[in-house]
Structures are given as C-alpha cells and as structure tokens.
C-alpha positions as CSV (number, residue, x, y, z in Angstrom):
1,X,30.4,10.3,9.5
2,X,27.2,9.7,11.6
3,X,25.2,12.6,12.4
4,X,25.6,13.6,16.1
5,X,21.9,13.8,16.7
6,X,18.2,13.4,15.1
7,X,16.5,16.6,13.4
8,X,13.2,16.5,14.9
9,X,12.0,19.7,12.9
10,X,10.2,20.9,10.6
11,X,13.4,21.5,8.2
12,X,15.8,21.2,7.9
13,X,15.6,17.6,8.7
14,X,17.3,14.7,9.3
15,X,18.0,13.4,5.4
16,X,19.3,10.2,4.0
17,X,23.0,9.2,4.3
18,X,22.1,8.6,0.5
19,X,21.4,12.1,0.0
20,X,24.3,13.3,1.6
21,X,26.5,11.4,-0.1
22,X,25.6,12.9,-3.6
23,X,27.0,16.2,-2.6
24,X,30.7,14.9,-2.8
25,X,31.0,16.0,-6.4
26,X,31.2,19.3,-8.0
27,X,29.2,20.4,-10.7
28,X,29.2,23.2,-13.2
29,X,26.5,25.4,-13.9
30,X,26.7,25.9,-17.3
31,X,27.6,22.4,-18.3
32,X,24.4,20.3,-19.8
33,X,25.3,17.3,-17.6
34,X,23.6,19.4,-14.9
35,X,21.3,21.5,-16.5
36,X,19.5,19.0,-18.8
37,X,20.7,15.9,-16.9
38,X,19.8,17.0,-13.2
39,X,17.8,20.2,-13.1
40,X,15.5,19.7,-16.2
41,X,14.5,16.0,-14.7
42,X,13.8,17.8,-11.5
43,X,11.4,20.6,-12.9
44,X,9.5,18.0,-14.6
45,X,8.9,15.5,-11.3
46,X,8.0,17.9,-9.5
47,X,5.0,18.8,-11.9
48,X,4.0,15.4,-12.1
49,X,4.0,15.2,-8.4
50,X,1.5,17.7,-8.1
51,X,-0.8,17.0,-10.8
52,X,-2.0,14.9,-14.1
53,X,-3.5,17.7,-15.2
54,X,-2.0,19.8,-18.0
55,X,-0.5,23.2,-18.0
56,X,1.4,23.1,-14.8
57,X,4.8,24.2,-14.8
58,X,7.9,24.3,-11.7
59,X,10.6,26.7,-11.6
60,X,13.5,26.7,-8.7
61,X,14.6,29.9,-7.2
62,X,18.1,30.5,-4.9
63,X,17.3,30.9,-1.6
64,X,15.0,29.9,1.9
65,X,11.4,29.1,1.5
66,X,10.8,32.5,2.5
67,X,12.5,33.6,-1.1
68,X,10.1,31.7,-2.6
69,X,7.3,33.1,-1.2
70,X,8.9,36.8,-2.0
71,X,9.2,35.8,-5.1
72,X,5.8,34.8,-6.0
73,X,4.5,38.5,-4.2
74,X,6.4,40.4,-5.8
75,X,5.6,39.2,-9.4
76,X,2.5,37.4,-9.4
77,X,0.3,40.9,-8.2
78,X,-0.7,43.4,-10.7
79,X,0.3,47.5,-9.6
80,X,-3.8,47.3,-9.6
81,X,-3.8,43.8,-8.3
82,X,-4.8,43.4,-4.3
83,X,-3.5,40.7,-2.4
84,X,-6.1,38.9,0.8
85,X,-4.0,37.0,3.3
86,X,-5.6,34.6,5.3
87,X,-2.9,33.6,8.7
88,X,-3.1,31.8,11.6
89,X,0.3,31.6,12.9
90,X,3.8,33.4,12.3
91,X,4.3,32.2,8.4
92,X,1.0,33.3,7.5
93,X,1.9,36.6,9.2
94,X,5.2,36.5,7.4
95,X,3.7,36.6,3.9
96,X,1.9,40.0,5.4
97,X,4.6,41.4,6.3
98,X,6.9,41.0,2.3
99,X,3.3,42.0,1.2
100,X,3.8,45.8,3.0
101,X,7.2,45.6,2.3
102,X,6.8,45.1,-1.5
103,X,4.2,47.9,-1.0
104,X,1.4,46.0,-2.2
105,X,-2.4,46.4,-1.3
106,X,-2.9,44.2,1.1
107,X,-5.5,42.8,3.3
108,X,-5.5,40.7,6.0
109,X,-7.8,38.4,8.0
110,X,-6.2,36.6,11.4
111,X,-7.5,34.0,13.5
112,X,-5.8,32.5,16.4
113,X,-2.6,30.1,16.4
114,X,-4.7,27.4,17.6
115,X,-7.7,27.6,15.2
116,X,-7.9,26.9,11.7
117,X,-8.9,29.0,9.1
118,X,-11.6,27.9,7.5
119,X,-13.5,28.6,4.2
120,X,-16.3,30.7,5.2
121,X,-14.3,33.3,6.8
122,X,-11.9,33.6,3.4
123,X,-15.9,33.6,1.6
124,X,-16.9,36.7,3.8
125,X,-13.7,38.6,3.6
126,X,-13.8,38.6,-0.1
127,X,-17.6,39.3,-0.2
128,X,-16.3,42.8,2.0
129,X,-14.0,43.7,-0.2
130,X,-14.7,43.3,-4.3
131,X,-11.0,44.7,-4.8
132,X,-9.3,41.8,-3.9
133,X,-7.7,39.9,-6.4
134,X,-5.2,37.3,-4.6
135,X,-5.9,35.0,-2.3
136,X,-2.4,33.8,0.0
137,X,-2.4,31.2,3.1
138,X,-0.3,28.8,4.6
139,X,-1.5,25.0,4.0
140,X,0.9,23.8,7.0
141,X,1.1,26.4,9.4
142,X,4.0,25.4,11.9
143,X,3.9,27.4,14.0
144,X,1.5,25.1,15.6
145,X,1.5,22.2,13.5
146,X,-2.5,23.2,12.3
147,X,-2.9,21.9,8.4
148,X,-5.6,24.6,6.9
149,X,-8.4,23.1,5.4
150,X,-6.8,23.4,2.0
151,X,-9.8,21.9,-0.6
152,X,-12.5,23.7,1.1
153,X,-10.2,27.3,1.5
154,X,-9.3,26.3,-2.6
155,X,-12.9,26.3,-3.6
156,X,-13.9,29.5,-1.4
157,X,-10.9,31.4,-3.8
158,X,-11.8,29.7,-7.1
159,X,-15.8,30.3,-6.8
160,X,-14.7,33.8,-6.1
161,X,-12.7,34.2,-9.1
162,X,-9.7,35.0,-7.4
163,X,-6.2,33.7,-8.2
164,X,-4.6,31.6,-5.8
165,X,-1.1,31.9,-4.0
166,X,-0.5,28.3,-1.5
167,X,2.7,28.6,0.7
168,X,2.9,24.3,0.9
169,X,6.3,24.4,2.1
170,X,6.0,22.1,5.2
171,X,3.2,20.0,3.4
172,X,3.9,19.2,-0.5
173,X,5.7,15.7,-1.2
174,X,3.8,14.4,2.4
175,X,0.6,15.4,2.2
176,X,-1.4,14.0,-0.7
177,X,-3.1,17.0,-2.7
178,X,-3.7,17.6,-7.0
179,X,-2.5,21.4,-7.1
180,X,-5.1,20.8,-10.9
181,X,-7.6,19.8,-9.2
182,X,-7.2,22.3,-6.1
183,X,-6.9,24.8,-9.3
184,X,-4.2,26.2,-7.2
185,X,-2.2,29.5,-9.3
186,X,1.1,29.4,-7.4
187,X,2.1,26.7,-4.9
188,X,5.3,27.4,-3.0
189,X,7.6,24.6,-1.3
190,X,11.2,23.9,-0.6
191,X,13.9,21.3,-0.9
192,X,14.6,20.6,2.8
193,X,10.9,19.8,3.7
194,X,8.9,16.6,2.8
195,X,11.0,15.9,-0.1
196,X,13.7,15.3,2.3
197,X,16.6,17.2,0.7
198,X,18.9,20.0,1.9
199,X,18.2,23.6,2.3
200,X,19.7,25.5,-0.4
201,X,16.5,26.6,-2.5
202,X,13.1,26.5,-2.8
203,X,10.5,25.9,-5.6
204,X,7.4,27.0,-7.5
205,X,4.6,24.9,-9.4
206,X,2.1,27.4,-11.2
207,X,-0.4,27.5,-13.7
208,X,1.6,28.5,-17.2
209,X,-1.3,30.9,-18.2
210,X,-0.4,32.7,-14.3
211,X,3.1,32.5,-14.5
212,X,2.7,34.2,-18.2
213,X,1.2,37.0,-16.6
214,X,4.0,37.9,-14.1
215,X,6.2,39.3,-16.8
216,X,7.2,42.4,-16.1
217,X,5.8,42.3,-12.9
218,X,8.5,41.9,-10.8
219,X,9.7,44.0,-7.6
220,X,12.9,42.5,-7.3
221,X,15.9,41.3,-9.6
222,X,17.3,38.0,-7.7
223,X,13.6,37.0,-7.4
224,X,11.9,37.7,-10.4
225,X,9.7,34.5,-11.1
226,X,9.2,35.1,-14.6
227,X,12.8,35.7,-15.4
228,X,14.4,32.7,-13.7
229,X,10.9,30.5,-15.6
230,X,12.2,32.2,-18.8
231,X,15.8,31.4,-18.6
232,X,15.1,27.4,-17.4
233,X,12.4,27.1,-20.0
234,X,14.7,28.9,-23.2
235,X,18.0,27.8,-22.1
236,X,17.4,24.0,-21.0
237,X,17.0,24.4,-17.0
238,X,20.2,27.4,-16.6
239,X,19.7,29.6,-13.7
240,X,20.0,32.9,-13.9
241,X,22.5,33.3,-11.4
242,X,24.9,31.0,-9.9
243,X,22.6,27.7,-8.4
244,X,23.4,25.8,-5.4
245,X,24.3,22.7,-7.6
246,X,25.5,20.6,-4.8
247,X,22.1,21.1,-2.9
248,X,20.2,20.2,-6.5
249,X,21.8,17.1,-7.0
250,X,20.9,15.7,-3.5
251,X,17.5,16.8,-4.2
252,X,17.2,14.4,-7.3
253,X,18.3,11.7,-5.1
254,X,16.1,13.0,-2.3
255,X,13.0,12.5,-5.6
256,X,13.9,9.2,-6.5
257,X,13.9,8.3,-3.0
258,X,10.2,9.4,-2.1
259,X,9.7,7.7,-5.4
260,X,11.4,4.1,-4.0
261,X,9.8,5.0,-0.8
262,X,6.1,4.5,-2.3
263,X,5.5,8.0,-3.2
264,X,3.6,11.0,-1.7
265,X,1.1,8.7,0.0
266,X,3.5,6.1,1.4
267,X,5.4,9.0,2.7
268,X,2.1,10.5,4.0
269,X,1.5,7.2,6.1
270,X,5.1,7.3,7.6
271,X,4.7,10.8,8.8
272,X,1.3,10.0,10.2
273,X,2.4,6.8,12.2
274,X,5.4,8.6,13.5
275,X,2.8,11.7,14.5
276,X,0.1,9.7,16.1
277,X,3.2,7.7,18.4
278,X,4.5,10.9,19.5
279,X,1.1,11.9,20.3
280,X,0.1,8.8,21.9
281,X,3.5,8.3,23.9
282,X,3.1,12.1,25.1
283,X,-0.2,11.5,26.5
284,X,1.1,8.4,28.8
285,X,3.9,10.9,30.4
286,X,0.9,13.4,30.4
287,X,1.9,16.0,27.9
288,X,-0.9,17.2,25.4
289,X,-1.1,19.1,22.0
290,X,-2.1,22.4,22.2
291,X,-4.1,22.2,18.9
292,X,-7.2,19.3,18.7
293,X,-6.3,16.1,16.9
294,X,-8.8,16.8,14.1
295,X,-6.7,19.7,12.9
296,X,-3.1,18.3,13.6
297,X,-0.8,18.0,10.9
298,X,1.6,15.0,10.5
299,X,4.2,17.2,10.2
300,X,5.4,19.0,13.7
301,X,3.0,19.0,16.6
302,X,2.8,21.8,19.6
303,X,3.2,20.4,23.3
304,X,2.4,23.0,25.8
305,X,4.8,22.8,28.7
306,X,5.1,20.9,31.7
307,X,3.9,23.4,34.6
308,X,6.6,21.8,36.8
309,X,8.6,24.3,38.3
310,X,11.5,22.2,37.5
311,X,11.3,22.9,34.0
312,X,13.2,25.0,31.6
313,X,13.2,25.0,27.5
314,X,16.7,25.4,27.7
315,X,17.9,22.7,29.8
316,X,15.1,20.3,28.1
317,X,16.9,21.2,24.6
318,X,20.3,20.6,25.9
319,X,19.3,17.1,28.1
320,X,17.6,15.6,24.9
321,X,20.6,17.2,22.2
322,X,22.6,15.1,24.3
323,X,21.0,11.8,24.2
324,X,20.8,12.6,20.0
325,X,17.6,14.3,19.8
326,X,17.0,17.9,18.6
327,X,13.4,19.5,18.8
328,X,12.1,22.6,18.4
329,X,11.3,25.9,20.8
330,X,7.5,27.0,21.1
331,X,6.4,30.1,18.8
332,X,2.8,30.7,19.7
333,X,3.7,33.9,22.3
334,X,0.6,33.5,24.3
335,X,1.8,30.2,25.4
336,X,4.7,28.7,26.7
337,X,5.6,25.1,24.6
338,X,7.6,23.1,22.7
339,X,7.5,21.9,18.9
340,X,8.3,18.0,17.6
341,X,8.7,17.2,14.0
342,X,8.1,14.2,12.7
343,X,9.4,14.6,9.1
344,X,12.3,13.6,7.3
345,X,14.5,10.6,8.2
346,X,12.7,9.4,10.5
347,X,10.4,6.6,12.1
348,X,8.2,4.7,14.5
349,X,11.6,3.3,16.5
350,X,12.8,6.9,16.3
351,X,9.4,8.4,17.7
352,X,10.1,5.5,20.8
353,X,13.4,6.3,21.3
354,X,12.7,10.0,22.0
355,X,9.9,9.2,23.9
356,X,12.3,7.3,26.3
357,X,14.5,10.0,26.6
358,X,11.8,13.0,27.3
359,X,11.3,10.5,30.3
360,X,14.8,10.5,31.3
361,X,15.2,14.2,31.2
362,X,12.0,16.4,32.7
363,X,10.2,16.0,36.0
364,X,6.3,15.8,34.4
C-alpha cells in the first residue's frame, strides 16, 4: 500500500517501503535469532557509527526519545551530582523540566529560540557555579531547526571537567560528528530520526567508564540505564522488558540502508540539498526562515508566516495534506510560523513538488 502523503517532519518520517516491509514477521523476544541475530548487530553499528575510538558502548531503551533522555537524567547524576542545562528552544526546555521532576539540582541557562547557544555562555555559567557537575543540551534544537555549535559547546564542558549529556536525536546518523573525539559521556537519539526507522524506541551511546558509574543510580525502574546495559551486555542483547521487536528489525534494515546509501555523510549531503531547495524555492514565493542561514540545520527549517490575511495554519495543513504533503505547526510562541522537515525518505524532486503545491494553496 502507498502511503497517502509525504512526512515532511522531523520524525517520524517518511521511511523506506523497504523498511516497512520488514515488520511483516513476528519475532520472539527471548529467541537468539533476534537477540544475537538482530539486536546485538544493532548495538554494535551503532557504536561504530559514532566513533573509532575505543570504549564506547549503545544500549536501546523502550520508549520516545523523550524516554531516552529520562533515562539518561535519572541515572547518569549522582544524589551530590548537579546537572547545567543549556536550551534554546522547547526540547532543551524539556530536559529542564524531567530534571525538576526527577528532583535533581538543576541549573539552567536560556537563550532565545532564534539564537544559538554558544560556547562562551556554557564557559561562564560553569565559572558561576563550581557545583555543577553535568553539562545537558540539545545538538538539533527543532523547535527551530538551529544546530548548537556542538564541537565548540563539547570543548567548553570537557576543559571544565564536566561530564557530558548530548540529546542528538534529530541529528545523529545525518550530521557527521565522532562522539570520541567530541569526548561526549552520553549521546541520546532515536530510531525514527536520521536513521530513518520507526518510532518504537530510542537509544544511548556512552562512554563504558560513565555508563559504569550509573549503577545504582537510577530514579526509575522502566528506565534504568544501567540495568537495561547490564541485561543486553550479560544476556546476549535481551531486554529487560518486553522490546518492540517489530520496530527493531526495521531499524536494522533502516542501518544497512544508510550504510548502501553512502553512510552518515552521503546522507548528510541529501539532507542538505533537500534543505537548501526548500530554502531557496521559499525565497522566490517570498517566504523566509526565521533563524540565519549560518545556523540552520539540514534537518527542519522555521518559516514565519505569510502576513496575508488570507491565511490560516489550519487550512494550509489541510490544502497541502491533500495534495500528499504533511508539514509541521510553528512552536516558537512569540511567533507565528510553520516547520518543514527535510529528513527521511525524501529528496530534491520531493522538495519541488511541495514547493509547487505551497503555490497552489496560500495567497503570499
């Protein structure tokens, strides 16, 4: 069956008919055909996607990206431990907000949705405040499409001595990065982003010596980080709890697709010529990004909104769902917009053909 419309988001996105496919058959959780035949081979590509460099580990957790990010709060931070959290948009916020609900000591530094955050901000906030142990931001914020500075904001945290938490869920698998050479503690991601798989879980790639150091740690049962690592590292990739085996198998298809593809940085290129078309073919109907072009990601991009006043989200959604396209509602509150993603399935002839029907539908 062909998919009514195009997923022009930032996940989930429009995957593979490949991808899909694999999720016909059923699969037992216990059984070693999937746990050292599908999830094992997983854990292992996804360290050496993010790094040569030895002792790196993965472990995959049940649940959103947002799980993920719970997960790695609530066991990577000592009782004495304080976490910094560096946000400029909603998901950065979001990591402060399971940070006071975990109860941890927190502080936070906020810029605006538009702006990056940037390296010497993260240096003075830590030269305020000597108790701060963890350092948390968002690499791709999508809120508005920004992507942090992430070597520069890396190097502030590491010169500092501080361990590092990266939530690279809209970024890892199409933006080139070394998490070994970043010396990056815990980075965060999940299966129905860049990787191009279905939503279903998410995943962690960490430092062994950190994730050692969670043990006991833990705020929560279901997310326990060093439990779950445990249990796939002692009992040959078994989750702890019942794993959405269907999604896991499309997301080793969805990995030996980047790898047929060319890889991260074929990928990377893909995104970027599909980004840089959108933006271009905005500009001629007279539609620009809120955020500058040196600090727009490849992955969604923010469109402020026409100030016709012929136009309404609503009615935009609903005129381009029809003609197969689906896109994104604005959440920067000061402003009133729109989001594009161009991740996933998609490309340049894609990019044109929504381009053609934004132009059939609004009054510019």
């Amino acid at each position: 069956m062909n998919n009514p419309y195009l997923l022009l988001t930032p996940g989930p996105l429009s995957t593979s008919a490949t991808v899909r496919e694999v999720m016909m058959k059923d699969w037992c959780t216990w059984d070693d055909d999937y746990n050292q035949g599908v999830v094992q081979p997983i854990r292992r590509q996804l360290v050496r996607l993010a790094t040569a460099r030895p002792g790196y580990t993965s472990v995959l957790m049940q649940g959103s990206g947002t799980a993920g990010v719970e997960s790695v709060l609530g066991s990577a931070i000592p009782a004495e431990g304080k976490l910094l959290v560096l946000s400029n948009g909603a998901y950065g916020r979001r990591m402060g907000d399971i940070a006071r609900c975990l109860g941890l000591s927190l502080a936070t530094v906020d810029v605006a949705d538009t702006e990056p955050l940037s390296a010497e901000l993260l240096t003075r906030a830590l030269a305020a405040d000597p108790a701060i142990s963890h350092v948390a931001f968002v690499h791709c914020e999508t809120t508005t499409g920004i992507l942090n500075p992430l070597a520069e904001l890396c190097q502030a945290a590491k010169a500092a001595g501080k361990t590092l938490i990266v939530d690279a869920m809209s970024s890892f698998g199409g933006v080139p990065m070394d998490v070994g050479d970043l010396a990056i503690d815990f980075l965060i991601s999940s299966a129905n982003k860049c990787i191009q798989g279905v939503p279903g879980f998410c995943f962690i790639i960490a430092r062994e010596a950190s994730m050692r150091q969670c043990e006991g740690r833990a705020r929560s049962v279901s997310l326990d980080l060093f439990d779950q690592w445990q249990c796939m590292e002692q009992q040959g990739g078994k989750w702890r709890f019942t794993s959405p085996t269907h999604v896991v198998r499309a997301f080793a298809q969805a990995l030996t697709e980047l790898e047929l593809e060319g890889g991260v940085a074929a990928r990377h290129h893909r995104y970027q010529s599909n980004q840089r078309a959108l933006v271009d073919g905005m500009a001629r109907l007279g539609c620009e990004p809120l955020v500058a072009r040196d600090w727009q990601s490849p992955i969604i991009t923010v469109f402020a909104a026409p100030t016709s006043p012929d136009y309404d989200f609503k009615r935009f959604y609903i005129g381009l769902k029809e003609q197969g396209y689906v896109i994104y509602p604005g959440k920067v509150s000061a402003v009133d917009c729109f989001r594009i993603g161009t991740i996933g399935e998609v490309y340049q002839a894609d990019v044109a053909g929504l381009l053609a029907a934004i132009e059939n539908v609004i009054y510019w």
